[in-house]
C-alpha positions as CSV (number, residue, x, y, z in Angstrom):
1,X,0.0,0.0,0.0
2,X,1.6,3.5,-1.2
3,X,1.8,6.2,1.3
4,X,-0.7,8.0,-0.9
5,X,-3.3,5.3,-0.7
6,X,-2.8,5.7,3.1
7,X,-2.7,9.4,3.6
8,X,-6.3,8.9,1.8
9,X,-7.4,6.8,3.7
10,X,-6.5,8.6,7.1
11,X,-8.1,11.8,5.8
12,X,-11.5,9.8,5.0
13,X,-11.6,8.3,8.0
14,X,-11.4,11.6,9.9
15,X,-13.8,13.0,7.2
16,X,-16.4,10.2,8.0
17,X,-15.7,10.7,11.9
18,X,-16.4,14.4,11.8
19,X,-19.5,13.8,9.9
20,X,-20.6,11.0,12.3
21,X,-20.0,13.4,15.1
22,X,-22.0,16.0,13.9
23,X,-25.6,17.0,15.8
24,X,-28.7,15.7,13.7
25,X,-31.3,18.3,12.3
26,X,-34.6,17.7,10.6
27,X,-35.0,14.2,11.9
28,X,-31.7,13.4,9.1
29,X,-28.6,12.5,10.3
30,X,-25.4,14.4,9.0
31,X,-24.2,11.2,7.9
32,X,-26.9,11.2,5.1
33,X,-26.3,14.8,4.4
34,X,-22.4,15.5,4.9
35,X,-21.0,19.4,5.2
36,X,-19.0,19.3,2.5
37,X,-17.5,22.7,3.7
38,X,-16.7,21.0,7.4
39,X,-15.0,18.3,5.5
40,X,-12.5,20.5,3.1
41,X,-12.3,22.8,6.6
42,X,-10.8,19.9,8.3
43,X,-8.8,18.8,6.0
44,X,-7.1,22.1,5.4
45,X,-6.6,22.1,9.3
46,X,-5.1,18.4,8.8
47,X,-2.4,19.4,6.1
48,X,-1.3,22.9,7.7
49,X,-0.7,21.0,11.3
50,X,1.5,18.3,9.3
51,X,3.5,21.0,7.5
52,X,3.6,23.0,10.9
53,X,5.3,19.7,12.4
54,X,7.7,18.9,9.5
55,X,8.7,22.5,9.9
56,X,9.4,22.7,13.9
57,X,10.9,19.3,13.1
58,X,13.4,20.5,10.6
59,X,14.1,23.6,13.2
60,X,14.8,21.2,15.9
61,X,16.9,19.4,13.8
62,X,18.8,22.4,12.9
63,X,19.4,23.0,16.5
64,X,20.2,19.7,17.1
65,X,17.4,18.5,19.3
66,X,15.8,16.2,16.7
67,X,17.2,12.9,15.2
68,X,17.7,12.9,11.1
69,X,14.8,9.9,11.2
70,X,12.4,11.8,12.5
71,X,12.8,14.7,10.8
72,X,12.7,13.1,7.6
73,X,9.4,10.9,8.7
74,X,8.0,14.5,9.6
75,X,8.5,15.9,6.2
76,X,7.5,13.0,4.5
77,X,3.9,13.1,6.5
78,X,3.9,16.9,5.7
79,X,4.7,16.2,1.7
80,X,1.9,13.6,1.2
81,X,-0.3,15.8,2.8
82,X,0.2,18.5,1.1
83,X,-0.2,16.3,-2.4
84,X,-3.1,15.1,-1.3
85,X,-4.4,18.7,-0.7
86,X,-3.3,19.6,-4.7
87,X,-5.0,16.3,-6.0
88,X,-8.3,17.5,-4.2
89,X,-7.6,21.3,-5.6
90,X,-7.6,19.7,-9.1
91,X,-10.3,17.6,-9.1
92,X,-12.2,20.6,-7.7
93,X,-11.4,22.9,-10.3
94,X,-12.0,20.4,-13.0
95,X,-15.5,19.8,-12.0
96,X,-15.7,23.6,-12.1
97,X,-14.5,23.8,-15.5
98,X,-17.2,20.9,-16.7
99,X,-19.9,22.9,-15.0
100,X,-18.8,25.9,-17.1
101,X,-18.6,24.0,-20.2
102,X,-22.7,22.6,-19.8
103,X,-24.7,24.3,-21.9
104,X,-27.7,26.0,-20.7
């Protein structure tokens, strides 16, 4: 399993907690009507607190206070995250460009 496929799967997982998590209105649970918003929200939150950590990681290195494994763990955690973030960008603004392109 690539560390893509995994990073994926994390960041569903989280996505389907949050949803589970969230209070039920109109006798309809969120779970049948997902905030897509709250999703992409968390998932912004998730990929700026991984590059936050490979950064203070390659700092501590720097310093001296880090091992070279850890840093490099850290920065790998922070790059797939990051990726995953473009991928979604993408396929977002693809599906924009289709909806532009339907006729009226």
């Amino acid at each position: 399993m690539s560390a893509d496929s995994i990073r994926a799967a994390e960041i569903y997982a989280q996505a389907a907690k949050t949803a589970a998590m969230a209070p039920q209105t109109d006798g309809v649970s969120e779970t049948a009507k997902p905030d897509f918003s709250q999703m992409l929200k968390t998932a912004m939150e998730t990929t700026a607190a991984s590059l936050q950590t490979g950064e203070a990681a390659a700092a501590s290195v720097a310093t001296g206070n880090a091992s070279l494994v850890d840093v490099v763990t850290a920065v790998s955690a922070a790059e797939v995250s990051l990726e995953a973030a473009i991928a979604v960008r993408n396929r977002i603004i693809e599906a924009y460009q289709e909806i532009l392109r339907m006729p009226i």
